[in-house]
C-alpha positions as CSV (number, residue, x, y, z in Angstrom):
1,X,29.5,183.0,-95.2
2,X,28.3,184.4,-98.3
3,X,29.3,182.0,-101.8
4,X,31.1,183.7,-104.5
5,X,29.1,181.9,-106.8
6,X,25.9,183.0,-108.2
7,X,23.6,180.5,-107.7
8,X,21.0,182.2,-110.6
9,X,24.1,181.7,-113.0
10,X,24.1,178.3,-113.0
11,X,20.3,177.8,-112.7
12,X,20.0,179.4,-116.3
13,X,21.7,177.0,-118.3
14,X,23.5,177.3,-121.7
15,X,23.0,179.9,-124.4
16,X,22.5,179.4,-127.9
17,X,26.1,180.4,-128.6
18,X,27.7,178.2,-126.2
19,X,25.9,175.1,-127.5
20,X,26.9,176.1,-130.8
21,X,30.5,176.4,-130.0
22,X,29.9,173.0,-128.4
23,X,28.8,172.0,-131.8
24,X,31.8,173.3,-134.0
25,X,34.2,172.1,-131.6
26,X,33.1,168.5,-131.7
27,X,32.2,168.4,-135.6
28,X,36.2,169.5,-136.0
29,X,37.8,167.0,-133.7
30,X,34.9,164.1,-135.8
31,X,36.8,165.8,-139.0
32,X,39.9,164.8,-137.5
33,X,39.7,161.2,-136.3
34,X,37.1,159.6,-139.0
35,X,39.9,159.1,-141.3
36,X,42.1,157.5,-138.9
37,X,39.6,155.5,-137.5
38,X,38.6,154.3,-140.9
39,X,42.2,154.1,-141.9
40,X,42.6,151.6,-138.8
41,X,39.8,149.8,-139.3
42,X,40.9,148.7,-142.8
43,X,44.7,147.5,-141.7
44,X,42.9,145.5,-138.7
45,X,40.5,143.9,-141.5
46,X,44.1,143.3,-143.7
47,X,45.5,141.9,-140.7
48,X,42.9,139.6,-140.4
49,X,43.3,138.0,-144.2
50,X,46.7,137.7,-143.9
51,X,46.5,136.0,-140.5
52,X,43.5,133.8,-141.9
53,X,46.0,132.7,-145.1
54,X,48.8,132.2,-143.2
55,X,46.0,129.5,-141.3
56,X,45.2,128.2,-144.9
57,X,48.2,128.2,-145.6
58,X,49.7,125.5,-142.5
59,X,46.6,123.7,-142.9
60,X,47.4,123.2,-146.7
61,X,51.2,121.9,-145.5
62,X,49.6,119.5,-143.5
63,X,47.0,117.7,-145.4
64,X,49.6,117.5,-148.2
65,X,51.8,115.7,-145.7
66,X,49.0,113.7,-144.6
67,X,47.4,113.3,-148.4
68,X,50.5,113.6,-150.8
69,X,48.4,116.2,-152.6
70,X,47.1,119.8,-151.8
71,X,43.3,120.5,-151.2
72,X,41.0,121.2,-153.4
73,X,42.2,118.1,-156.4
74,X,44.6,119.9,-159.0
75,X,43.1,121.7,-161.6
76,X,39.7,122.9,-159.4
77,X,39.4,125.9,-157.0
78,X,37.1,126.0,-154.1
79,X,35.3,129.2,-152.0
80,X,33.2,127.3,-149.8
81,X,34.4,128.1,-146.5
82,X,32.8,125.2,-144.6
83,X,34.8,122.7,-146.9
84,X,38.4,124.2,-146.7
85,X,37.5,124.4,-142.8
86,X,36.7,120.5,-143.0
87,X,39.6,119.5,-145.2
88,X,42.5,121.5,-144.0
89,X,41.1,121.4,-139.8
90,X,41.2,125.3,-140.0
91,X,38.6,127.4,-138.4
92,X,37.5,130.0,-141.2
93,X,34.6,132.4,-140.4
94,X,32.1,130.8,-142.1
95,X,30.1,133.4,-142.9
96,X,32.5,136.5,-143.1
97,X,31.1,139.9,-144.2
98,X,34.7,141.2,-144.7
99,X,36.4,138.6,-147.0
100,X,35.7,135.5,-148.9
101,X,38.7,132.9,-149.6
102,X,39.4,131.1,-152.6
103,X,41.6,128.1,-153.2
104,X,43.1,127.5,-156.7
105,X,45.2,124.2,-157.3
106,X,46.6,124.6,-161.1
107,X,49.2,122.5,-162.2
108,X,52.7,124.3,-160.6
109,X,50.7,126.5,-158.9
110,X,48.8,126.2,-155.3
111,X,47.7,129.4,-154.1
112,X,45.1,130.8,-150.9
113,X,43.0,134.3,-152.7
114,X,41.5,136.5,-149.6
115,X,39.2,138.9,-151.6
116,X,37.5,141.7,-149.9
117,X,33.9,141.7,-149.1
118,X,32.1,145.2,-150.5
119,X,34.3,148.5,-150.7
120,X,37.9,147.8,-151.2
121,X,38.6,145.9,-153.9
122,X,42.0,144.2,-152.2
123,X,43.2,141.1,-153.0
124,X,45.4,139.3,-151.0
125,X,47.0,136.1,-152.0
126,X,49.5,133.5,-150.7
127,X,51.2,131.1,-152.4
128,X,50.9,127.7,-151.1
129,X,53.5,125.7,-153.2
130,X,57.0,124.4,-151.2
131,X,60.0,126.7,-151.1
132,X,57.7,129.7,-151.7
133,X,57.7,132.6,-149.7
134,X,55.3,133.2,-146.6
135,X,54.4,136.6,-147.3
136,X,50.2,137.6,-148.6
137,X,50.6,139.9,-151.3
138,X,48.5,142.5,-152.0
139,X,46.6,143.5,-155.4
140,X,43.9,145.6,-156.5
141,X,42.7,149.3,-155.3
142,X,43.2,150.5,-151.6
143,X,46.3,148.3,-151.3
144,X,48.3,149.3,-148.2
């Protein structure tokens, strides 16, 4: 039974024009989804500081229960991660390439500062203090 299919068709391969429509095709639909995929990648990396102050944040609670003072001693601020982890029995990334955290304890005012790492320019900061509300709020460029 004779194949409808030429086999010598197939054998040849692709032209030059098909592999360039090939090309276009795929560079349009990359056109497409790099901004989303960047888009997403910064809310998942937002999502990440907030969930990492809201940690700060309940660690902070407890070791002013336990203390009778918030960490770091009022009137200093702190960055290094490996002491807030220590002090407040969090588990911070320790050597983040997205965001770095600051603690600030000024006198009425206790606060947790996610600052991104590189491009962005975000700020995210949570207030620590009793009675305030549990929300990270957003400053600087890119803010969502």
């Amino acid at each position: 039974m004779p194949s409808r299919f030429n086999k010598r068709y197939f054998a040849r391969g692709f032209t030059l024009v098909e592999m360039i429509v090939v090309a276009v095709i795929i560079g349009i639909l990359v056109t497409f989804a790099a901004p989303q995929f960047i888009k997403t990648k910064e809310r998942t990396l937002d999502k990440d500081a907030q969930a990492n102050l809201s940690l700060i944040q309940s660690g902070e609670r407890i070791y002013r229960m336990e203390q009778g003072v918030y960490y770091p001693a009022l009137g200093t601020s702190t960055s290094v991660v490996a002491d807030i982890n220590t002090n407040l029995k969090v588990s911070l990334p320790v050597s983040s390439t997205s965001w770095s955290y600051t603690l600030t304890n000024t006198a009425g005012s206790e606060t947790a500062k996610g600052t991104r790492v590189g491009a962005g320019g975000r700020i995210w900061t949570i207030n620590l203090a009793p009675g305030s509300s549990d929300v990270a709020v957003c400053t600087g460029t890119g803010c969502p």
